[in-house]
MDAnalysis code that builds the backbone (N, CA, C; Angstrom):
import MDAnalysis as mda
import numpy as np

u = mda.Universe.empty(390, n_residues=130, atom_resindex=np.repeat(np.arange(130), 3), trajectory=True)
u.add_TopologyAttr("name", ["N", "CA", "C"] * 130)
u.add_TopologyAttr("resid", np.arange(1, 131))
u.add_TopologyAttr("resname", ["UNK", "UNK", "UNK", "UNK", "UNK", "UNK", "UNK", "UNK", "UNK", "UNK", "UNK", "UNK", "UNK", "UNK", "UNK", "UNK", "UNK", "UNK", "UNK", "UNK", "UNK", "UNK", "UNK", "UNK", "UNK", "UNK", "UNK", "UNK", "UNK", "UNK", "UNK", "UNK", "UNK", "UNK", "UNK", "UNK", "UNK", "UNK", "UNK", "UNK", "UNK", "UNK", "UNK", "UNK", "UNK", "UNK", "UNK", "UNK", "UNK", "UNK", "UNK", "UNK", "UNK", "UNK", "UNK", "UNK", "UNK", "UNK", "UNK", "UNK", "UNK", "UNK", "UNK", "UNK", "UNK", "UNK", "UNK", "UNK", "UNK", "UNK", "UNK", "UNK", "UNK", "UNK", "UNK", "UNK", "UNK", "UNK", "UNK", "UNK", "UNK", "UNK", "UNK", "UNK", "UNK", "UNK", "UNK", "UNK", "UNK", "UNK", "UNK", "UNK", "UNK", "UNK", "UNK", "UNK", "UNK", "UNK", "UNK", "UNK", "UNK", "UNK", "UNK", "UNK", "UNK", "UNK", "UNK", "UNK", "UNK", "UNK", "UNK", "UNK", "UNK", "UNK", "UNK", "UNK", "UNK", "UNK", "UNK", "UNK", "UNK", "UNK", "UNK", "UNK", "UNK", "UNK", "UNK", "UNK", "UNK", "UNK"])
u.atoms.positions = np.array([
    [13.028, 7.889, 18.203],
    [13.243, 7.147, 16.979],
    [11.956, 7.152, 16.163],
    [12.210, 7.636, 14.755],
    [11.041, 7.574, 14.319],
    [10.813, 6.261, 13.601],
    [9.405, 5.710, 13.992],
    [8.330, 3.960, 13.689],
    [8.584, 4.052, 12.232],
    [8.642, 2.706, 11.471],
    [8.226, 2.256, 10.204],
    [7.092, 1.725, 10.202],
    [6.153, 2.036, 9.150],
    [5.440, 1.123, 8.778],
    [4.760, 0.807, 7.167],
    [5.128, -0.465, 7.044],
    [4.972, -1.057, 5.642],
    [3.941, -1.256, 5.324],
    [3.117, -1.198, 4.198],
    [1.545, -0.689, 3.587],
    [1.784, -1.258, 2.490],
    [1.759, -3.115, 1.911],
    [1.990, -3.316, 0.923],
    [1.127, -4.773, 0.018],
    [1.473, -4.640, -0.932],
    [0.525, -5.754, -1.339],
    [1.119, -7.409, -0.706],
    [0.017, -7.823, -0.660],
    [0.154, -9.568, -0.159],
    [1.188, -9.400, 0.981],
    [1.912, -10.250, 0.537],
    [3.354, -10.667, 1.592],
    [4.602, -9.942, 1.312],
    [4.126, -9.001, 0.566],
    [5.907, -8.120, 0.229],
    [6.512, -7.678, 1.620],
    [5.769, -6.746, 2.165],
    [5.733, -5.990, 3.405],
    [6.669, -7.053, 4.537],
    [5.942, -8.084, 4.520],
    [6.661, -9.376, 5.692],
    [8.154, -9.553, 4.863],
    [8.023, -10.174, 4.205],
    [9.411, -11.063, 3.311],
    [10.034, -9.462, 3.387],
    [10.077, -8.188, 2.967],
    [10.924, -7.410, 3.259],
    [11.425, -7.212, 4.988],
    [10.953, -6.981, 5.857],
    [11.171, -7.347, 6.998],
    [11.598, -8.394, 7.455],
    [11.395, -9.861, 6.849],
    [11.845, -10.714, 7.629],
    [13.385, -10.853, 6.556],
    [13.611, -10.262, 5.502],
    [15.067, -10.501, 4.946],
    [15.731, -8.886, 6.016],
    [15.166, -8.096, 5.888],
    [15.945, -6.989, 7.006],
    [16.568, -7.728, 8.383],
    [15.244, -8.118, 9.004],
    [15.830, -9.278, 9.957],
    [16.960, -9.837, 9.927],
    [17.049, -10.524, 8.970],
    [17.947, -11.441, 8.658],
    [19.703, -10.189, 8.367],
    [19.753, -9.681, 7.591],
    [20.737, -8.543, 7.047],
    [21.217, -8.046, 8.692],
    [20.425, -7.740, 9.247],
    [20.619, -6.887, 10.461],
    [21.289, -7.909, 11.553],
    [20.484, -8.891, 11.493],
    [20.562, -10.057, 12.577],
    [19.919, -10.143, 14.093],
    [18.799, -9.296, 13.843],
    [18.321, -8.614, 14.417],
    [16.521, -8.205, 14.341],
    [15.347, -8.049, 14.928],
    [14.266, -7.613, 14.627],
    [14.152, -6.175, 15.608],
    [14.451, -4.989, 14.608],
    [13.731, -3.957, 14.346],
    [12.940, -3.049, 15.056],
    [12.863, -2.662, 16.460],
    [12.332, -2.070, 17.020],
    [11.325, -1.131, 16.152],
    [10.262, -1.085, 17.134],
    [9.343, -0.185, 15.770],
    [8.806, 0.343, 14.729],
    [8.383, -0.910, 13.950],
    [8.216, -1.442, 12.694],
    [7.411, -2.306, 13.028],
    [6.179, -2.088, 11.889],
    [4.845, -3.336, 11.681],
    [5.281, -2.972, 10.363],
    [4.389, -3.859, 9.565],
    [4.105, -4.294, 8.348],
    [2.304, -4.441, 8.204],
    [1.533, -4.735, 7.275],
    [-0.044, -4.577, 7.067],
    [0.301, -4.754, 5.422],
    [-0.010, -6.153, 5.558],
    [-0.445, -6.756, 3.952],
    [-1.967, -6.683, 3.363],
    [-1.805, -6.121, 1.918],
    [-3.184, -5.515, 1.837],
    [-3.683, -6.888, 0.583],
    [-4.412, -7.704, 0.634],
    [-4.691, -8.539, -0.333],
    [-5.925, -8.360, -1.447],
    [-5.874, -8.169, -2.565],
    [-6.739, -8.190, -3.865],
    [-8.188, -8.137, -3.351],
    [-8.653, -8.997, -2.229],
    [-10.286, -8.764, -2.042],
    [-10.580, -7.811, -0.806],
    [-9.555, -7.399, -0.056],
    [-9.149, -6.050, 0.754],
    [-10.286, -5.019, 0.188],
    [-11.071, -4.809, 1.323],
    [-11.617, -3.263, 0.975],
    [-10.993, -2.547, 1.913],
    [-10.546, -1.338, 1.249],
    [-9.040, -0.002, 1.743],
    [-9.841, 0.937, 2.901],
    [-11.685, 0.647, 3.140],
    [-12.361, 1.484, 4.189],
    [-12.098, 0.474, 5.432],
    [-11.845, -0.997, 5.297],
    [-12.249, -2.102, 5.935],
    [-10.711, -1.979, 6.625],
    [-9.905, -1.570, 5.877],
    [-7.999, -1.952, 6.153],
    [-7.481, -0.324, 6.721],
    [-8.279, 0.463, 6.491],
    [-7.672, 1.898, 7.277],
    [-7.350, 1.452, 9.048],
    [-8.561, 1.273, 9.775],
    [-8.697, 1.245, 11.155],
    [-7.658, 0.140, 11.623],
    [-7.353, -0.780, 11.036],
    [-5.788, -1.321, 11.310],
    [-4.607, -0.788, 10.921],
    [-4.720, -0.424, 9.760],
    [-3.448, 0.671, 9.882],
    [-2.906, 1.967, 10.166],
    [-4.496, 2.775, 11.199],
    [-4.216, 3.587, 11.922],
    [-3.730, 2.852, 13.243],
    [-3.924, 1.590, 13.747],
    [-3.857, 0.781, 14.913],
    [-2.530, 1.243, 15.088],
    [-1.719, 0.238, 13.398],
    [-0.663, -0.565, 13.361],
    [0.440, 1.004, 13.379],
    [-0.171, 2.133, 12.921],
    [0.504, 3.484, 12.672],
    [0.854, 4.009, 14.435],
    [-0.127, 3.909, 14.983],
    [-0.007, 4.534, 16.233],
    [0.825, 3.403, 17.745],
    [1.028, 1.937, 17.362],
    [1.709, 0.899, 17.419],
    [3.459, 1.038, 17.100],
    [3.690, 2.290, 16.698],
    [5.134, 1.956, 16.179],
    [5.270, 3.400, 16.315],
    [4.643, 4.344, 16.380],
    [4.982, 5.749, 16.747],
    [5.192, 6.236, 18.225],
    [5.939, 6.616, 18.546],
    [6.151, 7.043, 20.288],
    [6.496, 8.528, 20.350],
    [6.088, 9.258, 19.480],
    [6.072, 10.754, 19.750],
    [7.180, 11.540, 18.500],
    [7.760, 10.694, 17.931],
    [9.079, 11.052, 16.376],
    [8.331, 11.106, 15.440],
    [7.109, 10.423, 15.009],
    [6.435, 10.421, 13.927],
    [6.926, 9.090, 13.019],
    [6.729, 8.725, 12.531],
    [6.093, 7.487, 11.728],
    [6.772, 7.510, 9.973],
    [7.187, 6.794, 9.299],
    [7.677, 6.876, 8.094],
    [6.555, 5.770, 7.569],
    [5.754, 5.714, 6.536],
    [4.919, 4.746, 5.978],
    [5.703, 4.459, 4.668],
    [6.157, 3.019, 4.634],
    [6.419, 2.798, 3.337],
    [5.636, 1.955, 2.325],
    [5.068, 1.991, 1.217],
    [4.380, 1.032, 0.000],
    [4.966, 0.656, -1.255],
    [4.436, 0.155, -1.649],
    [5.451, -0.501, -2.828],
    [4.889, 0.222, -4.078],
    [3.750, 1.013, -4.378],
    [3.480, 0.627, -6.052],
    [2.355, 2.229, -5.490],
    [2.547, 3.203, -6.126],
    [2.175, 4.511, -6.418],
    [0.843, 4.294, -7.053],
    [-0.512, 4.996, -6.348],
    [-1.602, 4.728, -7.023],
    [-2.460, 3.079, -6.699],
    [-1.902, 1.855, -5.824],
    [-2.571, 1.147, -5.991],
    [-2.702, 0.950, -4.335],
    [-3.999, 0.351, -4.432],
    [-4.488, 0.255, -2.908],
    [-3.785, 0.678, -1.814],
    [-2.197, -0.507, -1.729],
    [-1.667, -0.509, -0.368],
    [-1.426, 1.451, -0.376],
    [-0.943, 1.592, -1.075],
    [-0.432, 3.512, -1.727],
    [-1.880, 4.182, -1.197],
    [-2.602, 3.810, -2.055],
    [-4.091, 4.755, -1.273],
    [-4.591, 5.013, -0.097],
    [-4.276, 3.650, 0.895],
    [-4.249, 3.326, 2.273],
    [-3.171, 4.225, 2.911],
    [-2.373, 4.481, 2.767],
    [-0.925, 5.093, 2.859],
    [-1.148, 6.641, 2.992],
    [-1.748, 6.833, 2.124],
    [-2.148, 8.311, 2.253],
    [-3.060, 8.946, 2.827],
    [-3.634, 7.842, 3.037],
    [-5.008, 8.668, 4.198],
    [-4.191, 8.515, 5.337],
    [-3.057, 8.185, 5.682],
    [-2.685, 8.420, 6.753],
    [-1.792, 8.893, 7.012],
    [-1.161, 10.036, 5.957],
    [-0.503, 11.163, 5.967],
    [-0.544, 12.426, 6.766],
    [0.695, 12.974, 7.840],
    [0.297, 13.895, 8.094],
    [1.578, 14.691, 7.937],
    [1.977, 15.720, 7.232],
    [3.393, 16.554, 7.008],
    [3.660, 16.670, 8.045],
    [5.309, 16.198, 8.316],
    [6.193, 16.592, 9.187],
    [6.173, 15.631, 10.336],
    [4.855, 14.754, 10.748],
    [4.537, 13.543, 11.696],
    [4.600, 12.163, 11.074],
    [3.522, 12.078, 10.099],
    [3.824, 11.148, 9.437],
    [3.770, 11.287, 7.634],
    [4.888, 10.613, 7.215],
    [5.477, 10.621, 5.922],
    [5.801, 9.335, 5.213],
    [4.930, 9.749, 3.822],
    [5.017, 8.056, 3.539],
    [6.390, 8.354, 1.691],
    [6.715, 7.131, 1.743],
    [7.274, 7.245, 0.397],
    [6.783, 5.900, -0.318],
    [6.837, 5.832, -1.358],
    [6.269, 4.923, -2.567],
    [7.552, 4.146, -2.957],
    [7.743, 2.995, -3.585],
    [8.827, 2.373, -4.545],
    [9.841, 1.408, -3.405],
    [9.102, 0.984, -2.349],
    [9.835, 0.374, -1.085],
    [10.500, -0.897, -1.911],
    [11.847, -1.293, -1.775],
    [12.389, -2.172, -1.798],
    [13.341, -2.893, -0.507],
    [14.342, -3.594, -0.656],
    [14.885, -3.604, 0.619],
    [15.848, -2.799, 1.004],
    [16.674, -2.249, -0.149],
    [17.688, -0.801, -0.117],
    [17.331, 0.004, 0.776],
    [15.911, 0.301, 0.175],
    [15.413, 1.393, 0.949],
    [14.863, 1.324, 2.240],
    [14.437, -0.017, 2.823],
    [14.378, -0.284, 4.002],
    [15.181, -0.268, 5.036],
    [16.465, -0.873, 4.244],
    [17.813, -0.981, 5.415],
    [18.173, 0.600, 5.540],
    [17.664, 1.211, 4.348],
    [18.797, 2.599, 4.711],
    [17.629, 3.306, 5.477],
    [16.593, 3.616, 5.595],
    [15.417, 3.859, 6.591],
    [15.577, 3.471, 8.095],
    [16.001, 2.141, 8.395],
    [16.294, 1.627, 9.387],
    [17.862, 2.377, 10.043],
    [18.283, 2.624, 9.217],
    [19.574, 3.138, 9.587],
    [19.496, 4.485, 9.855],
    [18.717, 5.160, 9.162],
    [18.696, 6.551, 9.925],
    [17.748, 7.257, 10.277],
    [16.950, 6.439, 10.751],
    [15.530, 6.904, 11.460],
    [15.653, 7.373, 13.208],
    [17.534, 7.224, 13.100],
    [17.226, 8.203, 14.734],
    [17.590, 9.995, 13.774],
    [17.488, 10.193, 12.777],
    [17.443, 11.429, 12.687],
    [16.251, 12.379, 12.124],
    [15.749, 13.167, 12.136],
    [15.165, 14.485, 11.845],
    [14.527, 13.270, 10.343],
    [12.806, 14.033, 10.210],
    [12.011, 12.928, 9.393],
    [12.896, 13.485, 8.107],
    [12.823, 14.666, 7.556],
    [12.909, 14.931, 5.966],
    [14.222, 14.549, 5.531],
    [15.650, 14.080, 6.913],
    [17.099, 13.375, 6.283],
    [16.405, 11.859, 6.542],
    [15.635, 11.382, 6.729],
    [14.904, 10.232, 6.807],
    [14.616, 10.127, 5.732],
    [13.464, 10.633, 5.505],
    [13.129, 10.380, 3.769],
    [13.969, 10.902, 2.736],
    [14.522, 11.370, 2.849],
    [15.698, 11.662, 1.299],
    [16.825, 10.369, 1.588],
    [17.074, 9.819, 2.880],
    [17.761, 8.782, 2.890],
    [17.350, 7.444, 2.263],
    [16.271, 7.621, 2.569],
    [15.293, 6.317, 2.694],
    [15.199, 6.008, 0.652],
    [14.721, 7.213, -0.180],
    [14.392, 7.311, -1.397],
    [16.095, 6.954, -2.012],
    [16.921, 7.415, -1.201],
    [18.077, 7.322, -2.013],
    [18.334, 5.958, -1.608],
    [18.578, 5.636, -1.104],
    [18.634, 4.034, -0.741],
    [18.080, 3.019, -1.707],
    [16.874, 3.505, -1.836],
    [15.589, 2.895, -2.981],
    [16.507, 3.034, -4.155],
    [17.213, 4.056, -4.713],
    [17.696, 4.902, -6.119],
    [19.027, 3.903, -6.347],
    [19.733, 4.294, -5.210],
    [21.509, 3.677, -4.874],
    [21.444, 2.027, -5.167],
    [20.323, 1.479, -4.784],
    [20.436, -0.117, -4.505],
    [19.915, -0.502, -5.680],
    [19.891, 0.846, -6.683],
    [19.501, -0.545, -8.262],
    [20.899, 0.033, -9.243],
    [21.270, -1.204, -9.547],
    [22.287, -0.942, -10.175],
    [22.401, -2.336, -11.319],
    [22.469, -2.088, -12.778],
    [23.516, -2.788, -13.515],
    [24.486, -3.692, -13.406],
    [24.264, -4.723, -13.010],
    [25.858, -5.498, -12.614],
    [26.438, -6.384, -13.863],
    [27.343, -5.848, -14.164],
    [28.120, -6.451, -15.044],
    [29.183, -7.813, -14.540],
    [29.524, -8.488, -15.612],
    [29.806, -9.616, -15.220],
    [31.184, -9.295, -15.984],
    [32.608, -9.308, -14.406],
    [34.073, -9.239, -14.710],
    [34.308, -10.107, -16.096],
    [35.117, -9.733, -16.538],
    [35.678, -10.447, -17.268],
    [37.381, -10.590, -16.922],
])
């Protein structure tokens, strides 16, 4: 099974996990989270989230998810990129978490196209019946 792990600002990372929790009814086998906060230096926060990376990986490789492209938790994220082991995607919401969780017993790259579409699928327009 390939590990999650969340790379995000403040408390997003938790409150997304602990509402997955909740959805699932259930906590998540192999999955951390690592909240990165505003006075965070990203040299100071790597060596825990190589910890927290190698903590949730058991030989499938690792999916890293962050919320916001370009800002810290994202920068952190990428230094710990490795193609085909570990793979991170940007724009994490909870769509994209549950659908990550759901098919992370398969092959990483139907992982991540699941995972992004999930992110894509779960925003929608809701109009109000009339």
């Amino acid at each position: 099974m390939i590990g999650i792990l969340l790379v995000t600002h403040g408390t997003l990372g938790e409150s997304l996990l602990q509402n997955a929790c909740h959805v699932l009814n259930h906590r998540p086998p192999q999955i951390a989270q690592l909240g990165v906060a505003a006075q965070d230096d990203p040299l100071d926060i790597l060596p825990t989230a190589r910890r927290l990376l190698a903590a949730v990986d058991t030989g499938d490789g690792v999916l890293v998810m962050t919320d916001l492209y370009g800002a810290t938790p994202a920068n952190v994220a990428l230094k710990l990129l490795e193609p085909g082991k570990v793979e991170g995607v940007t724009g994490v919401n909870l769509s994209m978490l549950l659908r990550a969780l759901t098919y992370r017993g398969k092959d990483m790259p139907t992982l991540v196209g699941k995972a992004i579409s999930g992110a894509r699928d779960g925003v929608l327009n809701m109009l109000k019946e009339i």
